[in-house]
MOPAC internal coordinates of N, CA, C and O (Angstrom, degrees):
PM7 1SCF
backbone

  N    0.0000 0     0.00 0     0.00 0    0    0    0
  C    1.4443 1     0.00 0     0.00 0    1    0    0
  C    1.5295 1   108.63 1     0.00 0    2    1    0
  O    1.2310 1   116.59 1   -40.79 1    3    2    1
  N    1.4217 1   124.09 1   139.21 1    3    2    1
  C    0.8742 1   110.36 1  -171.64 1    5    3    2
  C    1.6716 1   115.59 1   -93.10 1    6    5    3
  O    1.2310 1   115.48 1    -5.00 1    7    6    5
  N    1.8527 1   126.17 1   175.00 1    7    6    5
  C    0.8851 1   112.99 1   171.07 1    9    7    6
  C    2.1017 1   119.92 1   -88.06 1   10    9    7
  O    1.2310 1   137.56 1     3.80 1   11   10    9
  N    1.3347 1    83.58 1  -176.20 1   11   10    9
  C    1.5761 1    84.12 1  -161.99 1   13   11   10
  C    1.4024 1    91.79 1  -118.79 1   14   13   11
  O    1.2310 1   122.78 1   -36.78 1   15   14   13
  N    1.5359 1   112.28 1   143.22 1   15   14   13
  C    1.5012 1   126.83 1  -151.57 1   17   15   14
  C    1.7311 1   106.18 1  -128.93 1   18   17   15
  O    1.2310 1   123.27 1   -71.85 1   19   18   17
  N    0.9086 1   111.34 1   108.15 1   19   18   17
  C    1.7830 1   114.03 1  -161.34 1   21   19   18
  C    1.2269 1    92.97 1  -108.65 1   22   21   19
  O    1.2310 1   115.10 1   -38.46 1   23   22   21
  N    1.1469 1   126.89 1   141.54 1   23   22   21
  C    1.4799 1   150.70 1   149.29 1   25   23   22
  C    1.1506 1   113.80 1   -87.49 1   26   25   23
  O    1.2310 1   126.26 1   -50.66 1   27   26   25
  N    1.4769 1   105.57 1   129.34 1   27   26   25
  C    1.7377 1   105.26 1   170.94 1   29   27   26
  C    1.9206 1   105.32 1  -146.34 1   30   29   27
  O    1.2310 1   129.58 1   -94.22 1   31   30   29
  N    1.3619 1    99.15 1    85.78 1   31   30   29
  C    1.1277 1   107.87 1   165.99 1   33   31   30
  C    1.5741 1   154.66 1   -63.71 1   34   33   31
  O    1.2310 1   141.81 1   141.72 1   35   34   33
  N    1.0047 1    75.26 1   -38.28 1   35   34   33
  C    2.0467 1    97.13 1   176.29 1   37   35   34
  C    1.2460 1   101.31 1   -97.37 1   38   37   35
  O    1.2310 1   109.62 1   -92.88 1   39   38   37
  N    1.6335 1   137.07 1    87.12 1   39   38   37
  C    1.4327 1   127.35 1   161.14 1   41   39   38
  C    1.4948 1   110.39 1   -55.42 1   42   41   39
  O    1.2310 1   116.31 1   -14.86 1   43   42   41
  N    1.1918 1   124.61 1   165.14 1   43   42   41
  C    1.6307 1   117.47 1   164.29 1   45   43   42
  C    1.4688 1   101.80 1  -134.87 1   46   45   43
  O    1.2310 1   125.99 1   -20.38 1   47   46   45
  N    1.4122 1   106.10 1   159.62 1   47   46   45
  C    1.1110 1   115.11 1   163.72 1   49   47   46
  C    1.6566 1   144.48 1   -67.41 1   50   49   47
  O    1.2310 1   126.30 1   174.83 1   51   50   49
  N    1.6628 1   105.49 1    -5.17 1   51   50   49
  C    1.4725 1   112.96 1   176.03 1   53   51   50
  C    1.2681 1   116.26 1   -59.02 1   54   53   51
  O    1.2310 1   128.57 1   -14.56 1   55   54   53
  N    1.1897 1   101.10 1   165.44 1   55   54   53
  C    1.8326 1   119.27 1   173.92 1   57   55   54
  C    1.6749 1   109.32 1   -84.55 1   58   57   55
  O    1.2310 1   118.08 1   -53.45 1   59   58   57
  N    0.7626 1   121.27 1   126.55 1   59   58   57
  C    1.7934 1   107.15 1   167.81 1   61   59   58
  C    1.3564 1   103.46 1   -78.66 1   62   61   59
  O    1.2310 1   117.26 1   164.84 1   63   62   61
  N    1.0647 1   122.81 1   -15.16 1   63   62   61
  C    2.1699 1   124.02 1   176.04 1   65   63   62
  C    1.3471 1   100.02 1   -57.49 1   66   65   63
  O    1.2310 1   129.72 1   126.51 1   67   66   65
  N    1.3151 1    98.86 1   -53.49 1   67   66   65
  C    1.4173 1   118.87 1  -153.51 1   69   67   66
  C    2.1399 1   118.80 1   -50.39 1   70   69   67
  O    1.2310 1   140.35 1   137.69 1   71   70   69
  N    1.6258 1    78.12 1   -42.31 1   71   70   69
  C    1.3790 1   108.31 1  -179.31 1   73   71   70
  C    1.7529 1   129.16 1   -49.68 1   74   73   71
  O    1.2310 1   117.57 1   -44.31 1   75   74   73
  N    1.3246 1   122.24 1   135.69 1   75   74   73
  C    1.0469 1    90.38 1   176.53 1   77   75   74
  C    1.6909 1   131.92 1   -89.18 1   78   77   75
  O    1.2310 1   119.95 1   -39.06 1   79   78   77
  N    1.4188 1   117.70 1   140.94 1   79   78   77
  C    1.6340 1   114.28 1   175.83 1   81   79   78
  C    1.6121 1   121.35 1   -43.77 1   82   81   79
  O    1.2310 1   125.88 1   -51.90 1   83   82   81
  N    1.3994 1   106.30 1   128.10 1   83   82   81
  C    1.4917 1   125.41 1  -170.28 1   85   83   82
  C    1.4314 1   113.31 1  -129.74 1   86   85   83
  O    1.2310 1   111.19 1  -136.25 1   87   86   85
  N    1.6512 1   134.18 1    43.75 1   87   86   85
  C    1.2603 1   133.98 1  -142.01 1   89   87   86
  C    1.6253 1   112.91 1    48.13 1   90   89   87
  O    1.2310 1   119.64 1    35.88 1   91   90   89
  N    1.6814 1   118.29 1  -144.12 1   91   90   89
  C    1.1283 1   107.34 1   178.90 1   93   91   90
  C    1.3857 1   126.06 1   -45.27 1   94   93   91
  O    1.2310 1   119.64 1   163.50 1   95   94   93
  N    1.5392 1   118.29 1   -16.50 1   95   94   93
  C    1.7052 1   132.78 1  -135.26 1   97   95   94
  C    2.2074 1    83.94 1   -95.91 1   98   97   95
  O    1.2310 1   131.23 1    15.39 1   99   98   97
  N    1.4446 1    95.93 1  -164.61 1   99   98   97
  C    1.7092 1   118.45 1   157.03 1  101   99   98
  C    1.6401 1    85.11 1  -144.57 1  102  101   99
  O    1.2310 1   135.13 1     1.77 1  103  102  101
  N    1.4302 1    88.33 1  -178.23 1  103  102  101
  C    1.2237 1   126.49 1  -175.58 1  105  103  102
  C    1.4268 1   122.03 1  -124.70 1  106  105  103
  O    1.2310 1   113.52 1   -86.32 1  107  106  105
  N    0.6308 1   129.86 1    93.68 1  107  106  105
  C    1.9546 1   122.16 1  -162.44 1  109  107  106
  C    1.5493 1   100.75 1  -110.03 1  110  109  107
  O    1.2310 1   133.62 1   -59.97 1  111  110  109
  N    1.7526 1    91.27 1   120.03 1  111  110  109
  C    1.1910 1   110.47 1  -163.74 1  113  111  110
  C    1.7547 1   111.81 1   -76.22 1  114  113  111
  O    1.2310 1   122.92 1   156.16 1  115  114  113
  N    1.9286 1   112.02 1   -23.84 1  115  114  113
  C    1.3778 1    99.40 1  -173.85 1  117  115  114
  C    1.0900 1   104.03 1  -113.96 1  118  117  115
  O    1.2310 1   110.72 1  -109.14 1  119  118  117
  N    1.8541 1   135.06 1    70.86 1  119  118  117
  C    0.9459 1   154.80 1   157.26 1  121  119  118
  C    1.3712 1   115.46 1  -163.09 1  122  121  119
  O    1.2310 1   122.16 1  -176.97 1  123  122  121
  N    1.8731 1   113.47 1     3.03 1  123  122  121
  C    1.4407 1   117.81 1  -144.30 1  125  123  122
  C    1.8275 1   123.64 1   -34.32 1  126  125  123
  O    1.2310 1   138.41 1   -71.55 1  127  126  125
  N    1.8537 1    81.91 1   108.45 1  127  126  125
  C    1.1296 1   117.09 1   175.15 1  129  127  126
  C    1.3708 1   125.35 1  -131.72 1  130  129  127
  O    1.2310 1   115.26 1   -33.59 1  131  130  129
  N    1.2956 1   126.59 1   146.41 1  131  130  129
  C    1.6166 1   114.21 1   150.76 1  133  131  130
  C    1.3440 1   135.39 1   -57.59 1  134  133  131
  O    1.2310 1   120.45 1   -63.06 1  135  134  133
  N    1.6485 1   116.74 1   116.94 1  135  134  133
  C    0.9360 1   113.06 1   179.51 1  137  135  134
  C    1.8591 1   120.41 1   -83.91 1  138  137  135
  O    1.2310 1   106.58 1   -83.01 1  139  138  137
  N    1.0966 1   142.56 1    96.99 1  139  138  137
  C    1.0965 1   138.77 1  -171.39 1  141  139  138
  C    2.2136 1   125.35 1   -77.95 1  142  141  139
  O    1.2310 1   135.05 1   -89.25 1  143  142  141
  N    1.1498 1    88.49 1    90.75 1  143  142  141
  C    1.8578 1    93.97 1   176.76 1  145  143  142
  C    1.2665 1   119.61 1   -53.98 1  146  145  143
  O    1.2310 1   125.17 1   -65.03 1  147  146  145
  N    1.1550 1   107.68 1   114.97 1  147  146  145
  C    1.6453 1   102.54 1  -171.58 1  149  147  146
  C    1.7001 1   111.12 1   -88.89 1  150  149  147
  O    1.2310 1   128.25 1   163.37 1  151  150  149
  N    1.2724 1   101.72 1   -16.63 1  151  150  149
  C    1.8772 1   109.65 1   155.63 1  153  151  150
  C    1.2163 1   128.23 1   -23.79 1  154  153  151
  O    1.2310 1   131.42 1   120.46 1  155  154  153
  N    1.5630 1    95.56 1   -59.54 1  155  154  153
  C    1.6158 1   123.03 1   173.28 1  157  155  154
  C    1.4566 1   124.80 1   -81.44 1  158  157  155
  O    1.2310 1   125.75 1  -170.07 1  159  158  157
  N    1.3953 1   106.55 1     9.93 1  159  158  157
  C    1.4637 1    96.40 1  -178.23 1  161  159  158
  C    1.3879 1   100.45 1  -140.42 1  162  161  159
  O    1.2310 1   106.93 1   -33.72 1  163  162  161
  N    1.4909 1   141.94 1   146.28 1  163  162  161
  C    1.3282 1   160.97 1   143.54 1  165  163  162
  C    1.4599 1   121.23 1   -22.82 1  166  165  163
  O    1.2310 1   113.78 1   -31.29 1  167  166  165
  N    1.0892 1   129.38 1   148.71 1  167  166  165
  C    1.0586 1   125.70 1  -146.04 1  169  167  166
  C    1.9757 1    86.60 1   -88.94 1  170  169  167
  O    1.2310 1   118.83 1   133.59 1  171  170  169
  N    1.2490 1   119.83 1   -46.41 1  171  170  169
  C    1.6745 1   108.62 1   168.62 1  173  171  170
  C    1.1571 1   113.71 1   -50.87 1  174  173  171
  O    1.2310 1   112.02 1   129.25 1  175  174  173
  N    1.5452 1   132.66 1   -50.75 1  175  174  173
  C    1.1043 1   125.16 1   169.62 1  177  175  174
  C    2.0381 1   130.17 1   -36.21 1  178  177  175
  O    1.2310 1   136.92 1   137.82 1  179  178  177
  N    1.0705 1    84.83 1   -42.18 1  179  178  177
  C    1.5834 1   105.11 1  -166.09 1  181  179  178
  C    2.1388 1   103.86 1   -79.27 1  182  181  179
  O    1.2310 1   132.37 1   147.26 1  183  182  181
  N    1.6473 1    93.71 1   -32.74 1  183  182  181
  C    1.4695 1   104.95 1   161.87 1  185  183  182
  C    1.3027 1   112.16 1   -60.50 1  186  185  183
  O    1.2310 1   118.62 1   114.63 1  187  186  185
  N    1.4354 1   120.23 1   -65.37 1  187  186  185
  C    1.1472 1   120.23 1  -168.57 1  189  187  186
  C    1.7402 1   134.97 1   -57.99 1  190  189  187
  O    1.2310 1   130.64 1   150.88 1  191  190  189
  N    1.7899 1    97.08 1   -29.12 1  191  190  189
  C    1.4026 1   100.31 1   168.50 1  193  191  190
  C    1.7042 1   110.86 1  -105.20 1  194  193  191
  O    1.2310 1   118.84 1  -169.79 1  195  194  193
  N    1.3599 1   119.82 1    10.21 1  195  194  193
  C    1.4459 1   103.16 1   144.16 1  197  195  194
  C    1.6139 1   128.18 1   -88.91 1  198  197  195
  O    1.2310 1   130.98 1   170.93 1  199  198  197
  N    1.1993 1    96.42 1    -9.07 1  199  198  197
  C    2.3081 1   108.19 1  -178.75 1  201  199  198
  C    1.9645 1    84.67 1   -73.65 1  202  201  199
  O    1.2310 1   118.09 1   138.77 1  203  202  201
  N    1.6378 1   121.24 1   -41.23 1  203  202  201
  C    1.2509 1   108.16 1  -139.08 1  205  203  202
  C    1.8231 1   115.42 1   -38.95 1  206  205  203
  O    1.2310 1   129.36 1   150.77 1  207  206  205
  N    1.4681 1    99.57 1   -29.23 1  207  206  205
  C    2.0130 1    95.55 1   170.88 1  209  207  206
  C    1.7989 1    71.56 1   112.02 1  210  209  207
  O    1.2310 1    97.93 1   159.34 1  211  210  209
  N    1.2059 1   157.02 1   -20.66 1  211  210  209
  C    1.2972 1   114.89 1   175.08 1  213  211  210
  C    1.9142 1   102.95 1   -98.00 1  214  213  211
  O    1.2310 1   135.42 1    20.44 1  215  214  213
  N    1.1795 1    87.77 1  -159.56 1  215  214  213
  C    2.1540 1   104.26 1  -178.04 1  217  215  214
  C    1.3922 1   101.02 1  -105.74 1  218  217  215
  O    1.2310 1   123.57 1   -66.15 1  219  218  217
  N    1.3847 1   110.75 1   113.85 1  219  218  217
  C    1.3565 1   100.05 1   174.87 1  221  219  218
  C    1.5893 1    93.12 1  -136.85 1  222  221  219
  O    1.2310 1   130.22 1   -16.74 1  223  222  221
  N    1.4325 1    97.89 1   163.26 1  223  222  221
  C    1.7662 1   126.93 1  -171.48 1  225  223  222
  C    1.3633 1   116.94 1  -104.05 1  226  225  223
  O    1.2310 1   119.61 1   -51.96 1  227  226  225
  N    1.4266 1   118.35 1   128.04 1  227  226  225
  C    1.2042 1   113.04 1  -158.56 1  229  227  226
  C    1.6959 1    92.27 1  -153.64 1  230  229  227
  O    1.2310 1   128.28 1   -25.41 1  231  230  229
  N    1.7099 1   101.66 1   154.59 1  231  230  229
  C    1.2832 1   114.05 1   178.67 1  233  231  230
  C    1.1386 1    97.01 1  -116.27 1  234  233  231
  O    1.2310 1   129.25 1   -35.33 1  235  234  233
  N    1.4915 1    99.77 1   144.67 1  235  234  233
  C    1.9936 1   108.76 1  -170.99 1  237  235  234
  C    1.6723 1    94.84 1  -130.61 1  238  237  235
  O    1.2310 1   116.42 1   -13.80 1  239  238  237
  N    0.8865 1   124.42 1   166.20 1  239  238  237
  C    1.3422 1   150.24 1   166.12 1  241  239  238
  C    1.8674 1   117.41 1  -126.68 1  242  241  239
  O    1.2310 1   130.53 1   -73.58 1  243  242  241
  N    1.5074 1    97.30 1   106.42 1  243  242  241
  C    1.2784 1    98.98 1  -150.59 1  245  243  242
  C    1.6200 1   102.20 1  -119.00 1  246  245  243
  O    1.2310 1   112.20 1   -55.22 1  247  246  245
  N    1.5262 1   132.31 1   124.78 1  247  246  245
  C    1.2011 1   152.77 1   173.16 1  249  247  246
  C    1.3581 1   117.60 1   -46.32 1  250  249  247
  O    1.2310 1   124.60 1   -29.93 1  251  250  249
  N    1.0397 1   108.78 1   150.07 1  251  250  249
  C    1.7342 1   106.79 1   156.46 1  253  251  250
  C    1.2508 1   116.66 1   -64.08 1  254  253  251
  O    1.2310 1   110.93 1   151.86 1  255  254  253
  N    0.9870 1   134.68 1   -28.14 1  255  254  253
  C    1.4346 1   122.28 1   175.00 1  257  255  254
  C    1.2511 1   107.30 1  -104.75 1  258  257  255
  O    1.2310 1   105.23 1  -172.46 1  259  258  257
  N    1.1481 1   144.95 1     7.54 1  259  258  257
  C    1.7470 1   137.85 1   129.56 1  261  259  258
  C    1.1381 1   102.62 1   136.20 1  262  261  259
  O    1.2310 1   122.71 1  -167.60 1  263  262  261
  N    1.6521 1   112.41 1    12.40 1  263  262  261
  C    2.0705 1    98.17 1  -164.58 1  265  263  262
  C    1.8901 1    84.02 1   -97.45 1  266  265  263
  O    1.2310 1   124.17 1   -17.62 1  267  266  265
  N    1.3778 1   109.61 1   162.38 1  267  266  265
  C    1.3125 1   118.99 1   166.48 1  269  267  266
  C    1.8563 1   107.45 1  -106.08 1  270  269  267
  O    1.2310 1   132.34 1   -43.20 1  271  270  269
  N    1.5071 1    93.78 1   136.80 1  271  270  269
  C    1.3227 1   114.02 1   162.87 1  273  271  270
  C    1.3508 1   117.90 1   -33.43 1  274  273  271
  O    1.2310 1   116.70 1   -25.75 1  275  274  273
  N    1.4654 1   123.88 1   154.25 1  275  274  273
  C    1.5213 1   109.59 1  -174.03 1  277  275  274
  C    1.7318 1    86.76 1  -179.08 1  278  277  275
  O    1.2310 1   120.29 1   -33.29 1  279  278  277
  N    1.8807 1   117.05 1   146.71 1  279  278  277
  C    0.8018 1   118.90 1  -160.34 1  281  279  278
  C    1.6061 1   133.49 1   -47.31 1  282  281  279
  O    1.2310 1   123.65 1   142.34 1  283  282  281
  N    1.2508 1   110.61 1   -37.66 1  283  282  281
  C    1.3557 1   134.52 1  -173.85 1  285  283  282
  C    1.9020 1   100.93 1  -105.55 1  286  285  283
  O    1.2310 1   111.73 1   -62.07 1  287  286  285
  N    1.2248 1   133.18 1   117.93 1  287  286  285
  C    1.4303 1   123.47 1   177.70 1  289  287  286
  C    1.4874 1   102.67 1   -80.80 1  290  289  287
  O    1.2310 1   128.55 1   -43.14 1  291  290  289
  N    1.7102 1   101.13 1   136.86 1  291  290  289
  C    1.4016 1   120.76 1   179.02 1  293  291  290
  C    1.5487 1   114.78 1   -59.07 1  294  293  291
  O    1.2310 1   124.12 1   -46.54 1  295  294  293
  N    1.2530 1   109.69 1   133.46 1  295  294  293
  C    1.6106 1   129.94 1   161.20 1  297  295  294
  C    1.2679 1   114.62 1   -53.76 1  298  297  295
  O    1.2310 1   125.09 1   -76.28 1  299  298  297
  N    1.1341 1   107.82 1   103.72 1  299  298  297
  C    1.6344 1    97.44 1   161.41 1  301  299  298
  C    1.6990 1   115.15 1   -12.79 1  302  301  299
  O    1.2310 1   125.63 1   -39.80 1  303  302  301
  N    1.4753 1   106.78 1   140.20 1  303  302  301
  C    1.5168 1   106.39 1  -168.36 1  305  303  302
  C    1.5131 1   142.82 1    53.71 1  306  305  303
  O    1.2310 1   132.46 1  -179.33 1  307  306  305
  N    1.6161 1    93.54 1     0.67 1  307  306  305
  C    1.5417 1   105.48 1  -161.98 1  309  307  306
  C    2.0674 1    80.81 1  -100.41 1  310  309  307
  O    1.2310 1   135.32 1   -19.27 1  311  310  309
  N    1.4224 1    87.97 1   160.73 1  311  310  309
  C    1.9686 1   117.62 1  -176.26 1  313  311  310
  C    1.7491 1    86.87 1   -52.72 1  314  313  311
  O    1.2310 1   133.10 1   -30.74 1  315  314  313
  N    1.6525 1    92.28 1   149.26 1  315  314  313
  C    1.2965 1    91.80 1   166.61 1  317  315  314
  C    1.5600 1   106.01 1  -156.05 1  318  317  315
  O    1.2310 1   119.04 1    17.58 1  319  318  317
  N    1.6934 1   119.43 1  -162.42 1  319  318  317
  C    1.4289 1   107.29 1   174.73 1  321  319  318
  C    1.2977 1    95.80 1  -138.40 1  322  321  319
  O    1.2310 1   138.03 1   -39.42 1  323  322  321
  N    1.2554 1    82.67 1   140.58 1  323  322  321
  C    1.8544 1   117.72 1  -165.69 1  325  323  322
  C    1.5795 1    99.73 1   -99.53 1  326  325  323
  O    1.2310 1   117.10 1   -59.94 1  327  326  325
  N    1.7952 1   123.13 1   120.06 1  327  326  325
  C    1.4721 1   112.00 1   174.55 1  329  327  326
  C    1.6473 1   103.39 1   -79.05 1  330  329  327
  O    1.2310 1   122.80 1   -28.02 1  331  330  329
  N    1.1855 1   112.24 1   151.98 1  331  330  329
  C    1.7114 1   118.17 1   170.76 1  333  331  330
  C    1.7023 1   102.76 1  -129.42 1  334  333  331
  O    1.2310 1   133.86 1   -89.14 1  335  334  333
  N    1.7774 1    90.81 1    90.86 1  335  334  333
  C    1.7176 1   108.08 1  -174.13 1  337  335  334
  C    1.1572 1   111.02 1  -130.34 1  338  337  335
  O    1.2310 1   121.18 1     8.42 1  339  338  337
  N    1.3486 1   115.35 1  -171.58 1  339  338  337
  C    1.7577 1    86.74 1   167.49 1  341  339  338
  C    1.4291 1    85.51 1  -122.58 1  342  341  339
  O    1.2310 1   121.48 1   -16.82 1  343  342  341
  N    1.7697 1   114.78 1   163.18 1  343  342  341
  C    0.7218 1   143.52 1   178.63 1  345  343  342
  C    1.7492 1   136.70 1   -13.76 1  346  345  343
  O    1.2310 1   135.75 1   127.51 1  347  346  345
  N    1.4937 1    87.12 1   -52.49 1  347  346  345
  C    1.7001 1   103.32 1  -173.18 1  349  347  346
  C    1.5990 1   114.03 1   -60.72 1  350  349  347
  O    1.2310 1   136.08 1   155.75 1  351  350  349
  N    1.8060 1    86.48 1   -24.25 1  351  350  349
  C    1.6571 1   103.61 1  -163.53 1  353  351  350
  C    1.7702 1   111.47 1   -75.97 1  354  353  351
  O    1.2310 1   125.46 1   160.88 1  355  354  353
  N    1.6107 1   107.12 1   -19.12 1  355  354  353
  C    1.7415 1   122.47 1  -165.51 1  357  355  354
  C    1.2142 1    97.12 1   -69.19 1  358  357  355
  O    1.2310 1   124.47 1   -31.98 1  359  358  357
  N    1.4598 1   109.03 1   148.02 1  359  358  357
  C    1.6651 1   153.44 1  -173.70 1  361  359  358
  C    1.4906 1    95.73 1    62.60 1  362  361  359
  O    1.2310 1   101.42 1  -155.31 1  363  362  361
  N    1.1794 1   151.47 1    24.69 1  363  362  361
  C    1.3486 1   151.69 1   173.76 1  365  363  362
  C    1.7566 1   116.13 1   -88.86 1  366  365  363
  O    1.2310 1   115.78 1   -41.59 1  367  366  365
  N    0.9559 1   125.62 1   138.41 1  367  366  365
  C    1.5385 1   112.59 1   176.92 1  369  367  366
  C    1.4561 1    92.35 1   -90.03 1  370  369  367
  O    1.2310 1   123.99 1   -33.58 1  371  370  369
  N    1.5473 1   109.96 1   146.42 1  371  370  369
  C    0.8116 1   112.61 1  -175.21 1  373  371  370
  C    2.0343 1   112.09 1  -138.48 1  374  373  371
  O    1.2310 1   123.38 1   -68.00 1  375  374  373
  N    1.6750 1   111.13 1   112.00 1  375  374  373
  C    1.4628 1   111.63 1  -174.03 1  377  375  374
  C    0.8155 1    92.31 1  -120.19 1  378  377  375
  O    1.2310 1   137.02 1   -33.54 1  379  378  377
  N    1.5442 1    84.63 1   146.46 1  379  378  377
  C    1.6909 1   137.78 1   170.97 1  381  379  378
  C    1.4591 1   122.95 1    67.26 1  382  381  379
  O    1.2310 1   133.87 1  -102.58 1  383  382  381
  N    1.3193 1    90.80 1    77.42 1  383  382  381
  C    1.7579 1   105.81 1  -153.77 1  385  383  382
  C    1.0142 1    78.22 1  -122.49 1  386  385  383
  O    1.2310 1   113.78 1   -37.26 1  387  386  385
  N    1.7497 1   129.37 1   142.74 1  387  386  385
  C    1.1525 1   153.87 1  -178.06 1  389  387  386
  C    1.7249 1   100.17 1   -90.56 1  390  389  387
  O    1.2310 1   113.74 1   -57.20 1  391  390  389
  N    1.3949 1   129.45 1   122.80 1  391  390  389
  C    2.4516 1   102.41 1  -165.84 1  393  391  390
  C    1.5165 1    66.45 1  -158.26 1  394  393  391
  O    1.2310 1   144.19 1   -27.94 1  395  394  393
  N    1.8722 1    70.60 1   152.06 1  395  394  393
  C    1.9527 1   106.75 1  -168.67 1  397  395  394
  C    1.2560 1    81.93 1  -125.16 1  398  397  395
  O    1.2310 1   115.11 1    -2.44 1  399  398  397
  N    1.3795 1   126.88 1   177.56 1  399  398  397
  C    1.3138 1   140.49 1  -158.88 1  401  399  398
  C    1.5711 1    99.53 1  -157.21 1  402  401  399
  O    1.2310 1   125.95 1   -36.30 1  403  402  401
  N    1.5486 1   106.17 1   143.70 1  403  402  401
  C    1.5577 1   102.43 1   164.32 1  405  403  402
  C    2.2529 1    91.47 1  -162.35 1  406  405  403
  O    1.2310 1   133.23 1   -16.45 1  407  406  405
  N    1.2545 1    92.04 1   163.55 1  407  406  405
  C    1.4392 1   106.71 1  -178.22 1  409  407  406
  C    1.2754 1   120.28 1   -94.34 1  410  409  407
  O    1.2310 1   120.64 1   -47.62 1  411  410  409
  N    1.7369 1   116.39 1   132.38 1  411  410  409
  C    1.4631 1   111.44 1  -169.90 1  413  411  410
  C    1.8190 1   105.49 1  -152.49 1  414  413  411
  O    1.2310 1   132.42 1   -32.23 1  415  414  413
  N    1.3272 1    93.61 1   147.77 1  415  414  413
  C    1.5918 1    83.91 1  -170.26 1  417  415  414
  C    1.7388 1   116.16 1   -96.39 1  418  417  415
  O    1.2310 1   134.47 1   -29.29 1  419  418  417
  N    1.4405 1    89.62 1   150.71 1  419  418  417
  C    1.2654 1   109.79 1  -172.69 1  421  419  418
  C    2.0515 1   121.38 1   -24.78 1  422  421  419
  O    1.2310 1   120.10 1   180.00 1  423  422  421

C-alpha cells in the first residue's frame, strides 16, 4: 500500500493553545475554521478528510524524517504520511495549514 504524501504549504502563525477546543479539533477564531489534528486521527482517517474535495487546515506534527504523527504509530511497512514541506519547517508543529494530499510509494 502505498504511502500518503501531504502538502502543507501555508504555515500560519496561530497558536494551537490559543485556539478554541472543538473535540479532538480547535477552532481558530481569525480565519474561523476547523482546525483538524492529525495526531488524533489514523492514517485512513486523515485520507479520508483530505480526498473530502474541500480545503481544510490541519496541525501536523512532523519528524525528522518527514512522516507526520498520526493516532495509532505505524507498523513497520504499514501506509503512512509523508509531510511535503520544505525543510526549515521539519520537526515543528505546524497550525492551520491549508494540505492537499496525494499517494506515493514507499
Amino acid at each position: 500500500m502505498a504511502d500518503l504524501k501531504v502538502s502543507l504549504p501555508k504555515p500560519c502563525g496561530e497558536q494551537w493553545e490559543a485556539m478554541a477546543p472543538q473535540g479532538c479539533n480547535r477552532h481558530c477564531a481569525v480565519c474561523d475554521t476547523t482546525i483538524h489534528d492529525l495526531s488524533s486521527m489514523t492514517v485512513d482517517e486523515t485520507e479520508a478528510l483530505l480526498l473530502s474535495g474541500e480545503e481544510v487546515c490541519v496541525r501536523a506534527e512532523v519528524a525528522r524524517n518527514g512522516t507526520v504523527r498520526t493516532a495509532h504509530p505505524a507498523i513497520p511497512g504499514s501506509r503512512r504520511i509523508v509531510a511535503a514541506i520544505g525543510a526549515s519547517v521539519s520537526l515543528a508543529a505546524a497550525a492551520c495549514q491549508p494540505a492537499t494530499i496525494s499517494h506515493v510509494t514507499p
